[in-house]
Structure formats: C-alpha cells, structure tokens
PyMOL commands that place a pseudoatom at each C-alpha (Angstrom):
pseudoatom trace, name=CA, resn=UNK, resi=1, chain=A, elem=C, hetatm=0, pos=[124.321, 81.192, 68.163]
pseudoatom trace, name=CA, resn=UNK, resi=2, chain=A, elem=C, hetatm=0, pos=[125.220, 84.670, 67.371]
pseudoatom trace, name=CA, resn=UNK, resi=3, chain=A, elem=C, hetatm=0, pos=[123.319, 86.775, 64.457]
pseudoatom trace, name=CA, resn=UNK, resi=4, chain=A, elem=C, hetatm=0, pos=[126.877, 87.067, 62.989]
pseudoatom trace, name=CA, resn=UNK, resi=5, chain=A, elem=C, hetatm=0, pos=[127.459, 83.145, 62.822]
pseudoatom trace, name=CA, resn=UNK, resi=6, chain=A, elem=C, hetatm=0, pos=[124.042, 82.857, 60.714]
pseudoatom trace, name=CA, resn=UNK, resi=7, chain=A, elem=C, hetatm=0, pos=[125.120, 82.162, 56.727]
pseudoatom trace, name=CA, resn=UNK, resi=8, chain=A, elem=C, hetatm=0, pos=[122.706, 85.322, 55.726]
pseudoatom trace, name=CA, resn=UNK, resi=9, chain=A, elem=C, hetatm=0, pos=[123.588, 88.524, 54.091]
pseudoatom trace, name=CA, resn=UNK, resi=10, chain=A, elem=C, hetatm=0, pos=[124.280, 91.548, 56.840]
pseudoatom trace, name=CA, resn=UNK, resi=11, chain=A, elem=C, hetatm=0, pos=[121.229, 93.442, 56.001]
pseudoatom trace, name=CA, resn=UNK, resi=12, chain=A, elem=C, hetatm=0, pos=[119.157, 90.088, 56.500]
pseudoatom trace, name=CA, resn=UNK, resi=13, chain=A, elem=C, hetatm=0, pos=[121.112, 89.758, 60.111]
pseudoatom trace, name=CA, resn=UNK, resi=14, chain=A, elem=C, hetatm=0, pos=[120.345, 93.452, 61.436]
pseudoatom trace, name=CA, resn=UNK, resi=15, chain=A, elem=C, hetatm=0, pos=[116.937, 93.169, 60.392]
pseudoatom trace, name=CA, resn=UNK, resi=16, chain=A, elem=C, hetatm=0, pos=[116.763, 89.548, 62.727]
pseudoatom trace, name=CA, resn=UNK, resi=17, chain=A, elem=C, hetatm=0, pos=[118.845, 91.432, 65.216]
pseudoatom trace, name=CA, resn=UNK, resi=18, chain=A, elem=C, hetatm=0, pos=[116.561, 93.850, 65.270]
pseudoatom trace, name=CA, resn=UNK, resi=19, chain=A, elem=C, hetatm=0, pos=[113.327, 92.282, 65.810]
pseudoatom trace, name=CA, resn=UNK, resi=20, chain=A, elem=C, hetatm=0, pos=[114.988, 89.693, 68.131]
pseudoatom trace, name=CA, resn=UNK, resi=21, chain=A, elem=C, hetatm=0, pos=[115.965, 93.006, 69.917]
pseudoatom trace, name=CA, resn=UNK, resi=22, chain=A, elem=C, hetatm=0, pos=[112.298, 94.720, 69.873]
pseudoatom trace, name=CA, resn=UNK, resi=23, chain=A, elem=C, hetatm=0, pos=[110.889, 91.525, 71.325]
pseudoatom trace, name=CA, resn=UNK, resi=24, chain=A, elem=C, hetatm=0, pos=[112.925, 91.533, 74.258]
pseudoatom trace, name=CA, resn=UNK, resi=25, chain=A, elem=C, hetatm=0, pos=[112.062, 94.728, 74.849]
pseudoatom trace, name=CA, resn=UNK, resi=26, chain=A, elem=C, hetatm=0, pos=[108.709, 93.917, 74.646]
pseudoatom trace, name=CA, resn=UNK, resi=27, chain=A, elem=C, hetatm=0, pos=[108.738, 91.004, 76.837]
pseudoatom trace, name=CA, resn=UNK, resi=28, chain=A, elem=C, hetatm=0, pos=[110.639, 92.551, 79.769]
pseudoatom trace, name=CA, resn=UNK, resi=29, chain=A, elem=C, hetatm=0, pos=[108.443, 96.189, 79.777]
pseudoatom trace, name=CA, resn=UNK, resi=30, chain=A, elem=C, hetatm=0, pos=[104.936, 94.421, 79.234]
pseudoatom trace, name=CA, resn=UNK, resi=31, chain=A, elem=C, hetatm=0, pos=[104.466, 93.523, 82.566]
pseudoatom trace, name=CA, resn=UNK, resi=32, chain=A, elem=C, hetatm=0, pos=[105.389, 97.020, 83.882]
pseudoatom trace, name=CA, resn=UNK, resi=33, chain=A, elem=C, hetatm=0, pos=[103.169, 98.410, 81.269]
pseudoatom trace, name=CA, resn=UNK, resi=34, chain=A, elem=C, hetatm=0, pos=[99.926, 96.564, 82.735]
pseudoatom trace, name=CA, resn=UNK, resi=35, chain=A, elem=C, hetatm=0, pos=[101.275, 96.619, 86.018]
pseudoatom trace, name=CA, resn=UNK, resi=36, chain=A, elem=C, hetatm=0, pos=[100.793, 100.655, 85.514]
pseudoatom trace, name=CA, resn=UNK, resi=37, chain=A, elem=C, hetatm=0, pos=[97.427, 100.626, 84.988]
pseudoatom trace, name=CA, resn=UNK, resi=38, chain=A, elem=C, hetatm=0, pos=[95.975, 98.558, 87.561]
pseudoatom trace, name=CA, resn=UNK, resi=39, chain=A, elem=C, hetatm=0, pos=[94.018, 99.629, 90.518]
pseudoatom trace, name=CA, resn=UNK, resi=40, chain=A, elem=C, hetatm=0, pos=[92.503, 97.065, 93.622]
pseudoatom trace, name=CA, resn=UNK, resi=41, chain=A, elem=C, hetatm=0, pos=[89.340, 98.206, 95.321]
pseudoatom trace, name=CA, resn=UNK, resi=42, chain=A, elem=C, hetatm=0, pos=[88.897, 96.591, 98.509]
pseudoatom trace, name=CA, resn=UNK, resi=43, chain=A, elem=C, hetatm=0, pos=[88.909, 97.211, 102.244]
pseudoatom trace, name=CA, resn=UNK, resi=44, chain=A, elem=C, hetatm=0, pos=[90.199, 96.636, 105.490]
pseudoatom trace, name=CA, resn=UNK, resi=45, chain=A, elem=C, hetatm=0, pos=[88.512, 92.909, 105.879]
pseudoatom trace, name=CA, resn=UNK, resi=46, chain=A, elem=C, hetatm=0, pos=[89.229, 91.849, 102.620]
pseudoatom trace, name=CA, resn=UNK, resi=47, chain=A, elem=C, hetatm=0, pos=[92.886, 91.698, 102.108]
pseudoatom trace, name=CA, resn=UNK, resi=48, chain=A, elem=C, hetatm=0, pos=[94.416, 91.394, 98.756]
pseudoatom trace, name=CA, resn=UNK, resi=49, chain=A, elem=C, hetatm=0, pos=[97.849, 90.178, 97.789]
pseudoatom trace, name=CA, resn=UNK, resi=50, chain=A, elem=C, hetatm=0, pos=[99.113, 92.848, 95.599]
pseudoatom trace, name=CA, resn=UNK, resi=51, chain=A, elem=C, hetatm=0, pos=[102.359, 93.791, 93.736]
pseudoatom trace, name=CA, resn=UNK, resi=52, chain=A, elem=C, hetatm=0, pos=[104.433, 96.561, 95.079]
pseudoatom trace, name=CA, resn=UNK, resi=53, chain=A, elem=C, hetatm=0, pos=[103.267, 99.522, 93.188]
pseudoatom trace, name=CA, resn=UNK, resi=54, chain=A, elem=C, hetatm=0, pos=[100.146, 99.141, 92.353]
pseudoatom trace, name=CA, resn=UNK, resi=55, chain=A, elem=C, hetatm=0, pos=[97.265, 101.457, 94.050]
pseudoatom trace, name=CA, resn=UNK, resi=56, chain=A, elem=C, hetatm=0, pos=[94.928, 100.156, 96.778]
pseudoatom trace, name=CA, resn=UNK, resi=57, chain=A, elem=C, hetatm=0, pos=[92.265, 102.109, 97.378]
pseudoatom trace, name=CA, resn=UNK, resi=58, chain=A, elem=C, hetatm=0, pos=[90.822, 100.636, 100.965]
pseudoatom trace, name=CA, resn=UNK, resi=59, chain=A, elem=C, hetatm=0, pos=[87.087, 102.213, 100.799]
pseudoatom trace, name=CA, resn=UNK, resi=60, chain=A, elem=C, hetatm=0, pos=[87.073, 102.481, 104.732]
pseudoatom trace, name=CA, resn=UNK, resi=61, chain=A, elem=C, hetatm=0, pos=[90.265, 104.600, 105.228]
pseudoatom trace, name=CA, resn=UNK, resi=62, chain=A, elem=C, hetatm=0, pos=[88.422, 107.322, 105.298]
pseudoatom trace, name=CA, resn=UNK, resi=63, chain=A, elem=C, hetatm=0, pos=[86.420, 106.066, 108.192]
pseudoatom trace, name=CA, resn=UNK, resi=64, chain=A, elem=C, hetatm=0, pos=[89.608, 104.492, 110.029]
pseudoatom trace, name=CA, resn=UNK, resi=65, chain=A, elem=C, hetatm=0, pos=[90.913, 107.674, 110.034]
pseudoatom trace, name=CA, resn=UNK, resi=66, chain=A, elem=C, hetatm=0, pos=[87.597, 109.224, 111.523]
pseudoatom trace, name=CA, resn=UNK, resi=67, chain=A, elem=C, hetatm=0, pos=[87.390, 107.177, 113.853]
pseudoatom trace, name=CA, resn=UNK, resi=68, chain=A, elem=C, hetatm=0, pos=[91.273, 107.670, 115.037]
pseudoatom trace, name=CA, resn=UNK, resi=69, chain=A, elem=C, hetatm=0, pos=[90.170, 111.144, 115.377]
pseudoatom trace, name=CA, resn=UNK, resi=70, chain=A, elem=C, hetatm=0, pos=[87.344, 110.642, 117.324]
pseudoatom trace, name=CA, resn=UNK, resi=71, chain=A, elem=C, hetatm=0, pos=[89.137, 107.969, 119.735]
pseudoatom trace, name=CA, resn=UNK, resi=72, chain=A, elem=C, hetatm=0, pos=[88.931, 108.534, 123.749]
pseudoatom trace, name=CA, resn=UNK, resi=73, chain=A, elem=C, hetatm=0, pos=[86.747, 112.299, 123.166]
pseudoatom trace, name=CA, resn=UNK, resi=74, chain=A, elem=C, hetatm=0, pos=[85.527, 114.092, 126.266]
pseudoatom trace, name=CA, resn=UNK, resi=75, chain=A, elem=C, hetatm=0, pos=[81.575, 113.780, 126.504]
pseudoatom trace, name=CA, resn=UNK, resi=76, chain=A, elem=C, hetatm=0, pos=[81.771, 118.152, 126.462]
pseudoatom trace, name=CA, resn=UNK, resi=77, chain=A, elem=C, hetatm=0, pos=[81.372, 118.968, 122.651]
pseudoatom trace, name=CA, resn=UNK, resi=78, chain=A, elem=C, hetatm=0, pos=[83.420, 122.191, 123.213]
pseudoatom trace, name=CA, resn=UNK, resi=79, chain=A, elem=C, hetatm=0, pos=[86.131, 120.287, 124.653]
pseudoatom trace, name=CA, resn=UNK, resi=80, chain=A, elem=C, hetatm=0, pos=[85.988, 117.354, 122.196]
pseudoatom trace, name=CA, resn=UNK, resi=81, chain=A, elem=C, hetatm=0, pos=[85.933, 120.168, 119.514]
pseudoatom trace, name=CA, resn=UNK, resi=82, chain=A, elem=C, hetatm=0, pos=[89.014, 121.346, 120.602]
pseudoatom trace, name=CA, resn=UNK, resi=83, chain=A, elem=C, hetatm=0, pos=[90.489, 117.930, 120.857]
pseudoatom trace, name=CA, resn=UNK, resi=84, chain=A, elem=C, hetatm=0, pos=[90.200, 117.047, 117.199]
pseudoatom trace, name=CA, resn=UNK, resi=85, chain=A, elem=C, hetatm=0, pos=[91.001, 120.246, 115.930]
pseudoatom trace, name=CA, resn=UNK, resi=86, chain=A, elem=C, hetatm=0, pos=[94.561, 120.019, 117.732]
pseudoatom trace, name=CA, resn=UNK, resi=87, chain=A, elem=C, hetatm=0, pos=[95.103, 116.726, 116.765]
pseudoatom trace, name=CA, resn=UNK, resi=88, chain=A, elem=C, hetatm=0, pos=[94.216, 117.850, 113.036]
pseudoatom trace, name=CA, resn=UNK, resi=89, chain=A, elem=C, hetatm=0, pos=[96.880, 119.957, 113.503]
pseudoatom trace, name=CA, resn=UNK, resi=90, chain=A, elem=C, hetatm=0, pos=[99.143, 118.013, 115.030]
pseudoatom trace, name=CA, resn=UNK, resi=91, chain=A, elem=C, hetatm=0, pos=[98.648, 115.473, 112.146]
pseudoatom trace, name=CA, resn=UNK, resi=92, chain=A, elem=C, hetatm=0, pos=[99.735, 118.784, 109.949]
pseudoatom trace, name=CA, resn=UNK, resi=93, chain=A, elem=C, hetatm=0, pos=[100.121, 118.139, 105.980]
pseudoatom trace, name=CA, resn=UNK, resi=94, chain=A, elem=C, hetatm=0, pos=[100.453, 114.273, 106.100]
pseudoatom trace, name=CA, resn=UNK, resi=95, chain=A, elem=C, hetatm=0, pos=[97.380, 113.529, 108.073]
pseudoatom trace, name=CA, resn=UNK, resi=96, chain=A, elem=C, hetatm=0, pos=[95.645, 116.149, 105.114]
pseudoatom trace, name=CA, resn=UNK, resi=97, chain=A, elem=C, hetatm=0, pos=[96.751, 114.017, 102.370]
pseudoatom trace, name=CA, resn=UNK, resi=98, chain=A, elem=C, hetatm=0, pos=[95.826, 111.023, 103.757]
pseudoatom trace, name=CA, resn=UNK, resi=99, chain=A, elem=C, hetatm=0, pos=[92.188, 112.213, 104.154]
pseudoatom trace, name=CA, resn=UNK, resi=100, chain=A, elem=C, hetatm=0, pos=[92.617, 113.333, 100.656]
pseudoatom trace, name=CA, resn=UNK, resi=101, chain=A, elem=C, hetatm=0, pos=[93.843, 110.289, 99.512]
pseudoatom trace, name=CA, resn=UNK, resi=102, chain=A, elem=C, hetatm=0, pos=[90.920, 108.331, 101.573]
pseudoatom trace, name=CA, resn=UNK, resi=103, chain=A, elem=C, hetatm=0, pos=[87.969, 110.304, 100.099]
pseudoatom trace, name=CA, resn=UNK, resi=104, chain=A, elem=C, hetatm=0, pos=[89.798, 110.394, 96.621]
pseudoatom trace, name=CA, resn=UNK, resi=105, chain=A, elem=C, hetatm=0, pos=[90.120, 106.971, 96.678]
pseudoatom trace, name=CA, resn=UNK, resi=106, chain=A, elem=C, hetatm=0, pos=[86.473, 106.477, 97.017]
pseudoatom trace, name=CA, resn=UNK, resi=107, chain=A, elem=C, hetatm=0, pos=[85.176, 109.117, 94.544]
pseudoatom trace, name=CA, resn=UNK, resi=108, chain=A, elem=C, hetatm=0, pos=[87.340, 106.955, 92.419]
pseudoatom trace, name=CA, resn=UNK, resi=109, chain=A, elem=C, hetatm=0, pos=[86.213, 103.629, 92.767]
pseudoatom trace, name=CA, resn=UNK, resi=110, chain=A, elem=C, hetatm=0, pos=[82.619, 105.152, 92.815]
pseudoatom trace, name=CA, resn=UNK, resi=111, chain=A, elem=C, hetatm=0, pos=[83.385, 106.900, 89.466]
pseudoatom trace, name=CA, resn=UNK, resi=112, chain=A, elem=C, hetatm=0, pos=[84.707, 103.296, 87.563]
pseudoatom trace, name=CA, resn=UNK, resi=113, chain=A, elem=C, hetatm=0, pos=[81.309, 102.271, 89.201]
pseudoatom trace, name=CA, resn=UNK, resi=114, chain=A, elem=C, hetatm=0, pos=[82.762, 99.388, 91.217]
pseudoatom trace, name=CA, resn=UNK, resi=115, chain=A, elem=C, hetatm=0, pos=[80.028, 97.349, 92.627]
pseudoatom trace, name=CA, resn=UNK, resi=116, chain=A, elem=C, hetatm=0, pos=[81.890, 94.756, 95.016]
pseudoatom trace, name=CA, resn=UNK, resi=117, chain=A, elem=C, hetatm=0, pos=[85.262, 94.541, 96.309]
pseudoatom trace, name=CA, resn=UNK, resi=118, chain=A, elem=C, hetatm=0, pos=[87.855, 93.346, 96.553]
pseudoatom trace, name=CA, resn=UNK, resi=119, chain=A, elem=C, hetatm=0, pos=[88.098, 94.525, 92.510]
pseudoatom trace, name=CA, resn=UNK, resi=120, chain=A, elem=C, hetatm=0, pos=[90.619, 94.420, 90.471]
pseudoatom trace, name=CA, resn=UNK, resi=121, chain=A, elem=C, hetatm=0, pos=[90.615, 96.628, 87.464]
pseudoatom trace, name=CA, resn=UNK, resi=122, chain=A, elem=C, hetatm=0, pos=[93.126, 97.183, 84.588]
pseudoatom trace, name=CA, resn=UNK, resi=123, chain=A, elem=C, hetatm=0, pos=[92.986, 99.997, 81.878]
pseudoatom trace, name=CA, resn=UNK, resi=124, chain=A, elem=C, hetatm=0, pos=[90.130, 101.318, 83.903]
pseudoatom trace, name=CA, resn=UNK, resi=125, chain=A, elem=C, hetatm=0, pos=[87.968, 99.284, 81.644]
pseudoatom trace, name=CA, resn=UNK, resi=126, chain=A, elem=C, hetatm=0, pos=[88.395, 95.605, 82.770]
pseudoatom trace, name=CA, resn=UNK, resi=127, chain=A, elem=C, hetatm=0, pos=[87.758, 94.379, 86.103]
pseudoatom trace, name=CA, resn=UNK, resi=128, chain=A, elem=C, hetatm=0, pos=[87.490, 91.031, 88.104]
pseudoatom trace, name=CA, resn=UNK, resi=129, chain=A, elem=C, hetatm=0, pos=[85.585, 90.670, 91.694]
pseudoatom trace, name=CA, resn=UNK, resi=130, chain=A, elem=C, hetatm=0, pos=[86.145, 88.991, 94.390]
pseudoatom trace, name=CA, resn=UNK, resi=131, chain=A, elem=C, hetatm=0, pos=[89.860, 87.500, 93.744]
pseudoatom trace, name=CA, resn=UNK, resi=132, chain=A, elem=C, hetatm=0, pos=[92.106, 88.798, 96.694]
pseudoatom trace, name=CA, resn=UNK, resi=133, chain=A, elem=C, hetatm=0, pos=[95.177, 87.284, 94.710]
pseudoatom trace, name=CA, resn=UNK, resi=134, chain=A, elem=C, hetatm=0, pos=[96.098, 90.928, 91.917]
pseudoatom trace, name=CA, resn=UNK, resi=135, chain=A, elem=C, hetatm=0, pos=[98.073, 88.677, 89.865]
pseudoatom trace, name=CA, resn=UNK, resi=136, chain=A, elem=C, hetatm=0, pos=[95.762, 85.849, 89.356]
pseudoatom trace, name=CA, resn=UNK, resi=137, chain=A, elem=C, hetatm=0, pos=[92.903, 88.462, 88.207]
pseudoatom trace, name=CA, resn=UNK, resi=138, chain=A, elem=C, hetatm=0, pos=[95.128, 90.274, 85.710]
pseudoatom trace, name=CA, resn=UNK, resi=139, chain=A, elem=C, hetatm=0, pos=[95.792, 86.947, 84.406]
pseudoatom trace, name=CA, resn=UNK, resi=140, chain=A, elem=C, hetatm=0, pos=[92.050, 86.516, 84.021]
pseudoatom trace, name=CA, resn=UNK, resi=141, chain=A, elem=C, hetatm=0, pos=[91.789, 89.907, 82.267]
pseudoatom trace, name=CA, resn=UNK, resi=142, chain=A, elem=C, hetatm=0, pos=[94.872, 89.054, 79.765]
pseudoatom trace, name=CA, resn=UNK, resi=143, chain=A, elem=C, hetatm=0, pos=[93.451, 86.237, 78.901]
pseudoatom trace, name=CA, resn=UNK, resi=144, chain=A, elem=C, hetatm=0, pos=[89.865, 87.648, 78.437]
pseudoatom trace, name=CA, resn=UNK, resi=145, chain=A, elem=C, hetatm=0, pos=[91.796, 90.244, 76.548]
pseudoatom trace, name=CA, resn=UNK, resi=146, chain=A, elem=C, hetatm=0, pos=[93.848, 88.026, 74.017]
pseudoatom trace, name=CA, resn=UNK, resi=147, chain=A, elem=C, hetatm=0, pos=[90.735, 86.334, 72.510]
pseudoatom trace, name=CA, resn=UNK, resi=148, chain=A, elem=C, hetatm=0, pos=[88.937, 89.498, 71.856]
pseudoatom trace, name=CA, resn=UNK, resi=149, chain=A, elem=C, hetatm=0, pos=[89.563, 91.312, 68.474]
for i in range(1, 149): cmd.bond("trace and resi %d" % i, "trace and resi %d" % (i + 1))
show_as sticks, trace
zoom trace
C-alpha cells in the first residue's frame, strides 16, 4: 500500500518514505560495496569460481608468461637472446602490463601475507582459505563479521 494511503500525518509519511527509500538503497548497493573490496589469491591448479569483477591474482602468471617466452629457444644463448628480446617486443605495451600485473599481483598477495591459496580476502583484513567457491567465503566473512562488535 502506498505511503500516501497510510492514515498518518504527511511529515510522519516522508519520514517512512524516506527510510523505506534509504533501505533500498542500501540493500541493492551492499553487495557491490563488498563485492569492491574483494581480492582471490590462487593459481593456475586451483580454480576458483568468482564474480565478474572481482581481482584474481594467479601467483604463477608470472611464470606462465616466462615460460611462453622461453618456449621452443635455440640451444645458442646469443640467438635465444635475440629471440626473446623480439618477441618482448613484439608483445609491445600489453605483454608489459601483463608482466606488471603478474609480479604486482604477487608483491600483493605477499604484502596481505597470504599463506595458502586459493584465498579469499575482503577489506584486505578478512580472509578465508581454501574455498574455490568467492561467494560462499564472503558469506563466511559476513557472517564472521555480523557477530563481531
């Protein structure tokens, strides 16, 4: 039934429609709000199910990309030299950030101190091992989170 409808005076009704109004707002932006500030440690052989939008940090990018660089080299170290250097420059500025995404990944998961993965941490203060399923573990961490003062 409408505010409008309600037998109360109109300052009584903007006041409802009001709060009625900040709680939806509240209940559709809080899970975009802690989907913002979660991060999922993990790598390549321990797949996580994760929300679009949320950052993976895969601690062995760095060395999947090595290694793509190093694939099929020439035993000569001059020529195998040569060989990654052109294909660092054919990777040009998007191979670059995705070494700098790789090794900033890890200097970031080493900074939170993460000591297993996969990991799931929100706020960069909570975090949850070893559940590959992101929602499941924020659960766990709201929960935790709602009986502390």
């Amino acid at each position: 039934m409408p505010a409008h409808f309600l037998n109360l005076p109109a300052v009584s009704r903007r006041s409802l429609a009001a709060r009625l109004a900040a709680g939806l707002c509240a209940a559709l932006l809080a899970p975009i709000a802690a989907a913002a500030d979660v991060l999922i440690v993990t790598d390549s052989r321990h797949p996580v199910q994760a929300p679009a939008g949320v950052r993976i940090i895969e601690l062995d990018q760095a060395t999947r990309i090595e290694a793509e660089l190093a694939a099929h080299l020439p035993a000569d170290p001059q020529q195998a030299a040569a060989l990654v250097r052109q294909r660092l420059h054919d990777g040009g500025e998007a191979l670059q950030r995705r070494i700098g995404h790789a090794y900033q990944g890890v200097a970031d998961a080493w900074g939170l101190g993460i000591a297993k993965i996969p990991a799931v941490v929100v706020d960069r203060r909570y975090v949850v091992y070893g559940e590959p399923d992101v929602a499941r573990a924020v659960a766990r961490i709201n929960a935790y989170r709602s009986t502390q003062p």
